[in-house]
N, C-alpha and C positions, 0 to 999 in steps of 0.2 A: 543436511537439513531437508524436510519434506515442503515440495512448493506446490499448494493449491491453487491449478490456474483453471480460469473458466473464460468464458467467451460470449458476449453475444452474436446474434446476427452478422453484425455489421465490426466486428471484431475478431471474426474466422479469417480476415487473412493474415494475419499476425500469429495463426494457430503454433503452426508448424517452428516457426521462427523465437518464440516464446519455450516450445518445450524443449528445443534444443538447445538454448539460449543456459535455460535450468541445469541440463543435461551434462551442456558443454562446460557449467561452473562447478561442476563435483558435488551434484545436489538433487534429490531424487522428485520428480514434479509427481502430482496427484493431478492426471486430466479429468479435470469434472464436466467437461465436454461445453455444447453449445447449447445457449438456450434462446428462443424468441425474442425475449424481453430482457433487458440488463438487470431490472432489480432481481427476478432469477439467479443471475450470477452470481449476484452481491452475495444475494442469501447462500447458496453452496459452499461459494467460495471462505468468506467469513466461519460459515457454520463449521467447517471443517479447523478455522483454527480454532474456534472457542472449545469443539470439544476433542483437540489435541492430534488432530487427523494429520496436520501441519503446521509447520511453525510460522511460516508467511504467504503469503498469496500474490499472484497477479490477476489482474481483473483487466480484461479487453472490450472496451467498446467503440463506438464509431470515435466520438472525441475526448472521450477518458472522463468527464465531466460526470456525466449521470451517474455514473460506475461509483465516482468518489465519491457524491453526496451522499448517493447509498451507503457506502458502505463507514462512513463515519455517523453516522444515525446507530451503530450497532455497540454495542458494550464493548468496551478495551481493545477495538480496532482503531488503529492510526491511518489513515489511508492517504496520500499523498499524488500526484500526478508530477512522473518521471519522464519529459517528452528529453532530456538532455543529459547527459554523465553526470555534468554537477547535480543536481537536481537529484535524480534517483539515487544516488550515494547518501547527499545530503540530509534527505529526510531521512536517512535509519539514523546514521552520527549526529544530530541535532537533535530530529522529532522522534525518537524513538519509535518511526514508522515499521509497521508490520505486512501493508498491503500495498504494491503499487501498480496505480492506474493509468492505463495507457489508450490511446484513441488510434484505429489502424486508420481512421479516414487523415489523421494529422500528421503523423510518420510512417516510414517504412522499416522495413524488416532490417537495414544497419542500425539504425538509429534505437530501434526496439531492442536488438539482441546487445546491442551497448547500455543499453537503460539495463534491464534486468541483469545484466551482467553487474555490472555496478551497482546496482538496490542489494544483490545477492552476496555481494564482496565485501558490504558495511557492516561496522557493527556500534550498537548505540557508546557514545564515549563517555557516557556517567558524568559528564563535567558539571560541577553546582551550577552552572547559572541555567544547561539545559535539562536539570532536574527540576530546579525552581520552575522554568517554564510548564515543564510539562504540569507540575502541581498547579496550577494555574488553570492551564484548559482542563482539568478535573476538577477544578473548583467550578466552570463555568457548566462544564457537563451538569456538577451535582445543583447549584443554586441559580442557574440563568442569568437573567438582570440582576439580582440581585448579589452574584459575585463579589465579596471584598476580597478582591486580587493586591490590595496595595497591601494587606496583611502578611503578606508570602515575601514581600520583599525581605530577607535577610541579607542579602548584597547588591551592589550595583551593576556589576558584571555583566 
């Protein structure tokens, strides 16, 4: 799998530990290097998977925060924040996550290369209720407030 990682400023010490993290999971990284600003990153990073450069990304910044809002603003990116094993697994087998966002001001480089290890090692589980879901937040993407989410209900699961 190709993994689009970028960096901000304040997300460059996680560089090095991030692309060997890729490296080390049998999986080839796309470094899109460092930029000023996060929302930069976003956009690379992201761009790269919409048009097929990569199949998932990691996104570094000071606290993983700005990175994800970004980058869930963007068409068919799932972007999740992976500061812990469960977590960064979790969101691809559950959320059908594609991007995970990490803050080098909030972990270190064990904690980092065990996140990405585990986002890298998941794969989404197709289970009905976390299909249901995800049609769901696509309903709210496409209709805002006015989402009838209770119409998706086909099971209780």
């Amino acid at each position: 799998m190709k993994v689009a990682c970028a960096f901000d400023h304040a997300g460059v010490p996680l560089k090095d530990t991030v692309l060997a993290a890729v490296t080390g999971s049998g999986h080839e990284p796309l470094d899109l290097g460092r930029y000023d600003d996060y929302p930069n990153a976003v956009l690379e990073a992201c761009a790269a998977i919409h048009d097929g450069r990569a199949d998932r990304a990691v996104i570094v910044c000071g606290s993983s925060a700005g990175v994800c809002i970004g980058a869930n603003k963007l068409p068919d990116i799932r972007a999740g924040v992976g500061h812990d094993h469960y977590t960064a697994a979790q969101c691809v087998t559950h959320d059908n996550c594609n991007v995970l966002c990490l803050g080098a001001r909030v972990i270190g480089a064990a904690i980092a290369d065990e996140g990405v290890t585990a986002f890298l090692g998941a794969e989404f589980s197709g289970e009905a209720r976390h299909v249901r879901r995800l049609s769901k937040i696509a309903a709210l993407e496409r209709d805002h407030f006015t989402a009838d989410l209770d119409s998706l209900d086909n099971d209780q699961a």
